[in-house]
C-alpha positions in Angstrom: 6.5 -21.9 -25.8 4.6 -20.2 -23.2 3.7 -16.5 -22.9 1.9 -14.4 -20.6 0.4 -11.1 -21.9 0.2 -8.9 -18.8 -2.3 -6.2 -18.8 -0.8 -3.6 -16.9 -3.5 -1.5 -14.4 -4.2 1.9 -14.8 -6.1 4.3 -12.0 -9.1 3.4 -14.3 -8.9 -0.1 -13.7 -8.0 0.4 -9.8 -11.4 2.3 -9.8 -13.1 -0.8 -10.2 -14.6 1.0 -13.9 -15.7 -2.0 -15.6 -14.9 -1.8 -20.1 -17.4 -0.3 -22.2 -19.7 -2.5 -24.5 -17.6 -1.9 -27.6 -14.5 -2.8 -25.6 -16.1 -5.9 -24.3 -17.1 -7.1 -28.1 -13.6 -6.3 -29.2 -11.9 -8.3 -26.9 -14.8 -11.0 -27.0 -13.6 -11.4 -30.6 -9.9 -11.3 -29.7 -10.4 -14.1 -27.4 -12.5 -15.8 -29.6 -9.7 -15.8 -32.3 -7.1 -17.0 -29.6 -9.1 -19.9 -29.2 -9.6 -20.8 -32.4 -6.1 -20.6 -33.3 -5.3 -22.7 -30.6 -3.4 -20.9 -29.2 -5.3 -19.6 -25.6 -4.7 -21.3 -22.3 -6.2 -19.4 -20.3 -7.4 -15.6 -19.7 -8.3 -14.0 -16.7 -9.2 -10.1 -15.6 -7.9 -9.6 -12.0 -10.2 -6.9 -9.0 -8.4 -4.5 -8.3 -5.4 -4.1 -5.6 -7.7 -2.7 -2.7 -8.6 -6.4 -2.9 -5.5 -7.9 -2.7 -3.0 -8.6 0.2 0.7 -8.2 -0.5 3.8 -10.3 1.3 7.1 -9.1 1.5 9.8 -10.9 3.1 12.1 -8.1 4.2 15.4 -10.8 5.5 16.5 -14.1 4.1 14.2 -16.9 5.7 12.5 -14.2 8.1 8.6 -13.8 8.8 7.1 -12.1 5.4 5.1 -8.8 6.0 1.4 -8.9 5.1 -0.3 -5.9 3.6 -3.4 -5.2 2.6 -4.3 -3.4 -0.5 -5.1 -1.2 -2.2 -1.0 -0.3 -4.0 -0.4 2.9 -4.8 2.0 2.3 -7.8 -0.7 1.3 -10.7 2.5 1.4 -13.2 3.5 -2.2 -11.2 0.3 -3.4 -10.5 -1.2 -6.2 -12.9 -5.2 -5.9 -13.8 -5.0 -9.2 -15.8 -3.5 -11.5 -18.0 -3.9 -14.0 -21.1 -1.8 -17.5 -21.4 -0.7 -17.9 -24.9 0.6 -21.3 -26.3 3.1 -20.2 -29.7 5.8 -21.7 -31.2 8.1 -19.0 -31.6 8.8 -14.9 -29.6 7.9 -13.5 -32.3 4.6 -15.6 -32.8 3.8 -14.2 -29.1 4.4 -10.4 -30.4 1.9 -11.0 -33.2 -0.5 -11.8 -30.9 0.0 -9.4 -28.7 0.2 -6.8 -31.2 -3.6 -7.9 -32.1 -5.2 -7.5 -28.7 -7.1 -3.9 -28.9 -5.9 -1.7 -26.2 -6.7 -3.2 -22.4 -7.8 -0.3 -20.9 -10.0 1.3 -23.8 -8.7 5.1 -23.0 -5.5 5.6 -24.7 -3.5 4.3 -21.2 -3.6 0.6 -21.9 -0.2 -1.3 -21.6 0.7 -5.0 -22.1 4.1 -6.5 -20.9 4.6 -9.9 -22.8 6.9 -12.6 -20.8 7.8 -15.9 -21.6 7.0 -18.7 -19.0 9.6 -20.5 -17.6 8.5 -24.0 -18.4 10.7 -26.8 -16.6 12.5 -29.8 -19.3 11.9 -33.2 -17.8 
């Protein structure tokens, strides 16, 4: 079963503020024991949104709407995410419940989703 651990952006990570060394070695060794569990797909940190562009399709089959960043809302924005291969939800929350906190300040928040994965 696939999940994705969101890491939900704060205004510190919308600043562009990179982690601090001690939160860089934590999650170094988190990743690290992904990996050797087998478990990681992949894991990526995302710039922030006054990098991004945003399309919204406003009517069904109409021209979408192209915006660029930054977003205001940092509650809805993503600032990155880890692929997790488990065999069970509750595997997933483990995991999840291991990661030391994203954002390093007390404001960190990870959604965990499971991936729709298509039966042939």
């Amino acid at each position: 079963m696939l999940f994705m651990m969101i890491v939900k952006a704060t205004k510190n990570s919308e600043a562009g503020n990179l982690p601090s060394p001690e939160l860089t070695k934590a999650m170094t060794k988190y990743n690290e024991e992904l990996v050797k569990a087998g478990v990681r797909v992949m894991a990526k940190g995302l710039y922030p949104s006054s990098h991004g562009i945003r399309l919204s399709f406003p009517e069904p089959g109409g021209i979408p709407i192209v915006t660029d960043g930054p977003f205001t809302e940092t509650n809805e924005l993503v600032a990155g995410f880890i692929l997790i291969d488990v065999e069970s939800r509750e595997e997933a929350l483990e995991w999840a419940m291991r990661m030391p906190d994203p954002q390093g300040h007390g404001e960190g928040q990870i959604e965990l989703r499971q991936v729709f994965e298509l039966q042939e």
